[in-house]
C-alpha positions in Angstrom: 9.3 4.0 8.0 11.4 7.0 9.0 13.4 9.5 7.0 16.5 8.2 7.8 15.7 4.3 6.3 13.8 5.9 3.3 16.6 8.0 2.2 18.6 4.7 2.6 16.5 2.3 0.7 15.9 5.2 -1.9 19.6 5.1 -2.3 19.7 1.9 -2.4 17.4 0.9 -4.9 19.4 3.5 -7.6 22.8 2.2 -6.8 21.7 -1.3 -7.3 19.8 -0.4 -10.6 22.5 1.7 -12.0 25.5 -0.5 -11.4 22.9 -3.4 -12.8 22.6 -1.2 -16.3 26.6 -0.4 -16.4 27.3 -3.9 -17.4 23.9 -3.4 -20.0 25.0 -0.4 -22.2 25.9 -2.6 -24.9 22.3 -3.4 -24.9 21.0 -0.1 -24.6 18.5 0.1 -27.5 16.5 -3.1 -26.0 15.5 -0.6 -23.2 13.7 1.9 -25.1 10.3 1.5 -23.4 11.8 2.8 -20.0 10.6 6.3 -21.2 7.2 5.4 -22.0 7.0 3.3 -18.8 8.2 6.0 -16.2 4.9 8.0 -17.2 2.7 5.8 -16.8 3.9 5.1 -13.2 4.7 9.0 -12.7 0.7 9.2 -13.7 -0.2 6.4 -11.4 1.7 8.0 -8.7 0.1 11.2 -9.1 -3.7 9.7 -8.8 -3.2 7.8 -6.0 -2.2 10.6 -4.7 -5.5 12.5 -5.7 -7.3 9.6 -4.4 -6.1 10.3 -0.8 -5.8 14.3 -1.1 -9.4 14.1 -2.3 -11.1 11.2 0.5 -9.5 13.6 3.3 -11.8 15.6 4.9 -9.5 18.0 6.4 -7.7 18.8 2.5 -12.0 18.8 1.5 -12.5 21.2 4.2 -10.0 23.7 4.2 -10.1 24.3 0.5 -12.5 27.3 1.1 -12.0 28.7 4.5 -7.7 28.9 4.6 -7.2 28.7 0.9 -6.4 32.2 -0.3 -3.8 32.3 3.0 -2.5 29.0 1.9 -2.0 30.2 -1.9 0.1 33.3 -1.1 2.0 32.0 1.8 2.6 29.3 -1.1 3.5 31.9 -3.7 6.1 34.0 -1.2 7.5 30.5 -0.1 8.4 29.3 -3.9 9.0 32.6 -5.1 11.9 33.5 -2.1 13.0 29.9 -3.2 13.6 30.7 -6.6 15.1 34.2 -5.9 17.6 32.5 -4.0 18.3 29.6 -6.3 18.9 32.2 -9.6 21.3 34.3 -6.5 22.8 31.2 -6.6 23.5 30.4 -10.4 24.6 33.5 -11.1 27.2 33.5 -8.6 28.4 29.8 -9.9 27.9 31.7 -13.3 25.5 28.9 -14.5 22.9 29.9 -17.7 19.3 29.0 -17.0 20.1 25.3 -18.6 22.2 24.9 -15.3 25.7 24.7 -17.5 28.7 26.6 -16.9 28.3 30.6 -19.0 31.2 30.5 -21.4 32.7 34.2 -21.4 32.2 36.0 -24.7 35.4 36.4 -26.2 35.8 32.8 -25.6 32.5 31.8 -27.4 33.1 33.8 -30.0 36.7 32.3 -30.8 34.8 28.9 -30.2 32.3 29.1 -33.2 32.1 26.8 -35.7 31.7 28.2 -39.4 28.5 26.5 -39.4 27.3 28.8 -36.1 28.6 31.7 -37.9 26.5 31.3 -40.6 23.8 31.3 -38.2 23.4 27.2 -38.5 22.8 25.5 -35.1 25.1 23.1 -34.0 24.0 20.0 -31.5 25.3 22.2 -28.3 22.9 24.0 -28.9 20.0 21.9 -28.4 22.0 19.9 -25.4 21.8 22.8 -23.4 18.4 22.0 -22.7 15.1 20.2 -23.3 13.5 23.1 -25.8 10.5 21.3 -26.3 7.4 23.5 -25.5 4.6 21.0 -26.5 5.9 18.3 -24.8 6.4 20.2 -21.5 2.7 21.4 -22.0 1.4 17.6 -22.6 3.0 16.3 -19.5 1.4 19.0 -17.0 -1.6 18.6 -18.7 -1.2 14.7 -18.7 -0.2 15.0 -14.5 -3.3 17.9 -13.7 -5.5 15.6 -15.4 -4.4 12.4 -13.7 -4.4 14.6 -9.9 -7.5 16.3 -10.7 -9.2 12.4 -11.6 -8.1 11.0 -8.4 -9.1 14.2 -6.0 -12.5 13.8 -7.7 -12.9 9.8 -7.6 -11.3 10.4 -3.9 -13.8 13.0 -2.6 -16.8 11.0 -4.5 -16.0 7.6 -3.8 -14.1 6.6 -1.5 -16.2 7.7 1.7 -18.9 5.2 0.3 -16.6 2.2 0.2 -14.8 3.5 3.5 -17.5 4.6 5.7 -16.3 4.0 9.0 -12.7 5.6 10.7 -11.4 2.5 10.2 -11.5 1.4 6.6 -10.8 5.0 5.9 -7.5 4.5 8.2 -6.8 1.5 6.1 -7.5 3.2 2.9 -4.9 5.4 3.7 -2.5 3.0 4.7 -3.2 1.2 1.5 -2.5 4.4 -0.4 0.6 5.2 1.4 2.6 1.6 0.6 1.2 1.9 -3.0 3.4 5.6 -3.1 6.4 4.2 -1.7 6.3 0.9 -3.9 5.4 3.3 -6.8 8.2 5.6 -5.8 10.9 2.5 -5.4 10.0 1.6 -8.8 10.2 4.7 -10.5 13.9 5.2 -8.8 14.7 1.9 -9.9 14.0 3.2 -13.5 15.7 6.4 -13.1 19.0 4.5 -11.8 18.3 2.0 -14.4 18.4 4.7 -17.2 21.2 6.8 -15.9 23.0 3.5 -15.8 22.8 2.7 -19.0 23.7 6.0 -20.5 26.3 6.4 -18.0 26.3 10.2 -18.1 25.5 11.1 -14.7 29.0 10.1 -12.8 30.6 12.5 -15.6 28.3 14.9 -14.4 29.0 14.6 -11.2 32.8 15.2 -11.7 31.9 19.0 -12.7 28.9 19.8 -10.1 31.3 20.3 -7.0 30.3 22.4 -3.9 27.6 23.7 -6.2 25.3 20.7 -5.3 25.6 21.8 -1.9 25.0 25.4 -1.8 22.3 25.4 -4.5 19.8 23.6 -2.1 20.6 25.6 0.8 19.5 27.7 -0.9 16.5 27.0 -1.9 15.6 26.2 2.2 16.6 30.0 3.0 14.6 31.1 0.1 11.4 29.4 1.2 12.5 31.2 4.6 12.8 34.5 3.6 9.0 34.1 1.6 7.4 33.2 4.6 8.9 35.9 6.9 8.1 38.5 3.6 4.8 37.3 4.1 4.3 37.1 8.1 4.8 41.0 7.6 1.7 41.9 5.7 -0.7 39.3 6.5 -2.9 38.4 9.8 -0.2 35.0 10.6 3.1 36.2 12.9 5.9 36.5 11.5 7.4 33.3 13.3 4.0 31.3 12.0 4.6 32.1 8.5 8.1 31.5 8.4 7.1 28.1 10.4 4.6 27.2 7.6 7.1 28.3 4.8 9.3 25.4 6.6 7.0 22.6 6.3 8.9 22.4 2.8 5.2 20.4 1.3 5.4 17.3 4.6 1.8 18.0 4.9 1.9 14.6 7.3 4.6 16.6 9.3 4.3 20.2 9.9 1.0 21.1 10.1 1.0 18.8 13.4 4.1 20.6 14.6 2.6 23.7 14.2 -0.9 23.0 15.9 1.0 21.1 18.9 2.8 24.4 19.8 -1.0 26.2 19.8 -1.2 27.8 16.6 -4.5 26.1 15.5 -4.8 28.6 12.5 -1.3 28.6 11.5 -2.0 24.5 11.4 -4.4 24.7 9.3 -2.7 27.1 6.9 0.2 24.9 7.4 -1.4 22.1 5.6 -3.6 23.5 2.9 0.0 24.9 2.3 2.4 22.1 2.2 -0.1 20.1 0.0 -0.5 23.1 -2.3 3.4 22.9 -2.9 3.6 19.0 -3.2 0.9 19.6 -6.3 2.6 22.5 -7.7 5.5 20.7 -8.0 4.1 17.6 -9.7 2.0 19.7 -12.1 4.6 23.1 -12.4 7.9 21.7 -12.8 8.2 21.3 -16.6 6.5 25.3 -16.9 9.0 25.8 -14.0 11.8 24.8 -15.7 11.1 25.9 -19.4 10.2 29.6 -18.3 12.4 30.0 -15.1 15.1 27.4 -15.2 16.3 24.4 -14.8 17.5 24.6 -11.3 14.9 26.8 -10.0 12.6 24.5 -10.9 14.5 21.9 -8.6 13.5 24.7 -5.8 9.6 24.3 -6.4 8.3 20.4 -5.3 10.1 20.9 -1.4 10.6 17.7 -0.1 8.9 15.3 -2.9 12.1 16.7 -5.4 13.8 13.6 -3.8 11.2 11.3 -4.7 7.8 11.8 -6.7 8.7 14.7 -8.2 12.4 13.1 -8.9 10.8 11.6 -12.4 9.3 14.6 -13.5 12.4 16.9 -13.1 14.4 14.5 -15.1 11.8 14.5 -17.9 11.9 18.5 -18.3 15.4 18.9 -18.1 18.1 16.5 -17.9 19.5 13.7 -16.2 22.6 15.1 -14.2 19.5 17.9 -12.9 18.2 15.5 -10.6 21.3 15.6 -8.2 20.3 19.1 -7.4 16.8 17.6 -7.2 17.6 15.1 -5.0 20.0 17.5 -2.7 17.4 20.2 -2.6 14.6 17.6 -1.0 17.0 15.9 1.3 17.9 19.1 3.0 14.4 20.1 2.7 13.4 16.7 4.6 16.0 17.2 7.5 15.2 20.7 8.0 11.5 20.4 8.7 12.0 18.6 12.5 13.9 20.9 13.0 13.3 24.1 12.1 9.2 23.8 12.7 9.8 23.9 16.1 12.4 26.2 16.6 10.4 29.0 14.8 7.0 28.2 15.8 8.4 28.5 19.7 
């Protein structure tokens, strides 16, 4: 399915389920298991994912000979995203919670008694999910899962699918589970955000911000990989090609190696899938030491999708617009800026 009818039935699916759970609110507290159900499905997600990270021999294989290129073209790619995204908050003058600064004479004629005193109040916990142990046991809880499945995938799988073939259909297997897993787990999303029906008050306040945030986040990536193309043994134009493969490790890396750069290729997608599992295991550090918007910055293109879930569970609900918004742009850029640098 391309891009173009997955964003759609993505879309889709969370319209349907959040207009479904606006006439539901009233019934609210008969849906408290959604919480406990969107990680087990985020965990399920993530080890199917292992399984076919860890049964492909090319991921296997380039683990040791490309890695250390990989990891730091990975490091200046999410880092120069980052940069750009706190750039970008600042200039909206948005805290690290992504909410709007409040200037200090105002705050100050805004306290309570009870903040004066040095009580908190409930703002200050809304600001953000403070919540250090629980960030901790999901990463651990998503490593673990993706770790499991690499393993069971490397071990395993080549003796049940020993010939090109089954391994094909393995794959193919694999790849509808992710996109029923991922339809479900947006369904849940737009089911919750339905019922609390937060997110369209969010969306009153978010403006041209939503836009500009995720840009970006693209340049950022940009500028890492040209930072890097200076000092290491890729050009320039390959590094800032691999920076743009944005973690489509199904994408890019063929882009790259089509226009010659067999190398760069390879780099390309040790890369890409070093970013989609940083995301899935880094967001809720991410977002508890760096922000919650820069975190957004991290997954590349699975912020519209896999990594949706997990960026609503370490920060807050109206977060994942910038989520979404940063992986669309991230999606469309990658046809088309691949080429255009690589050439």
């Amino acid at each position: 399915m391309d891009t173009v009818k997955l964003l759609i039935l993505y879309w889709g699916i969370m319209l349907a389920c959040y207009f479904a759970a606006s006439r539901l609110r009233e019934k609210a507290s008969y849906f408290g298991f959604l919480n406990p159900a969107m990680t087990g499905i985020i965990c399920a997600l993530v080890f199917i994912m292992g399984l076919e990270m860890g049964s492909d021999k090319e991921v296997t294989s380039s683990l040791g000979t490309i890695g250390l290129q990989a990891v730091l073209v990975t490091a200046a790619a999410v880092a120069g995203s980052m940069v750009f995204v706190t750039f970008g908050r600042k200039i909206f003058r948005l805290d690290r919670y992504g909410l709007p600064k409040i200037d200090s004479s105002a705050a100050s004629d805004a306290l309570s008694p009870e903040l004066s005193s040095g009580e908190p109040s409930g703002e200050t916990f809304a600001s953000g999910n403070e919540n250090p142990s629980g960030d901790l046991k999901m990463t651990l809880l998503i490593l673990g899962f993706v770790a499991c499945g690499m393993v069971f995938g490397h071990l395993l799988v080549p003796r049940f699918a020993s010939t090109d073939a089954a391994m094909e259909h393995f794959h193919e297997v694999c790849g509808n589970l992710l996109m029923a897993g991922v339809c479900l787990i947006l369904g849940v999303i737009g089911f919750s955000l339905g019922l609390t029906g937060e997110i369209a008050e969010h969306l009153k306040h978010v403006g041209v911000k939503v836009i500009v945030i995720p840009l970006l986040a693209v340049a950022g990536s940009l500028a890492g990989g040209v930072l890097y193309g200076c000092v290491s043994s890729l050009t320039i134009a390959e590094s800032a090609a691999v920076s743009a493969g944005f973690g489509w490790y199904t994408l890019a890396p063929g882009l790259i190696t089509e226009a010659g750069h067999t190398v760069a290729g390879a780099v390309s997608f040790m890369h890409n899938v070093m970013r989609e599992v940083l995301g899935i295991i880094g967001v809720p550090m991410f977002a508890r030491v760096f922000g919650y918007l820069e975190c957004t910055a991290v997954p590349g293109v699975c912020a519209m999708d896999i990594c949706l879930p997990i960026v609503e569970k370490s920060t807050r609900s109206d977060i994942i617009v910038y989520s979404f918004m940063t992986g669309l742009f991230m999606c469309i850029a990658v046809p088309v800026l691949v080429p255009l640098l690589i050439a």
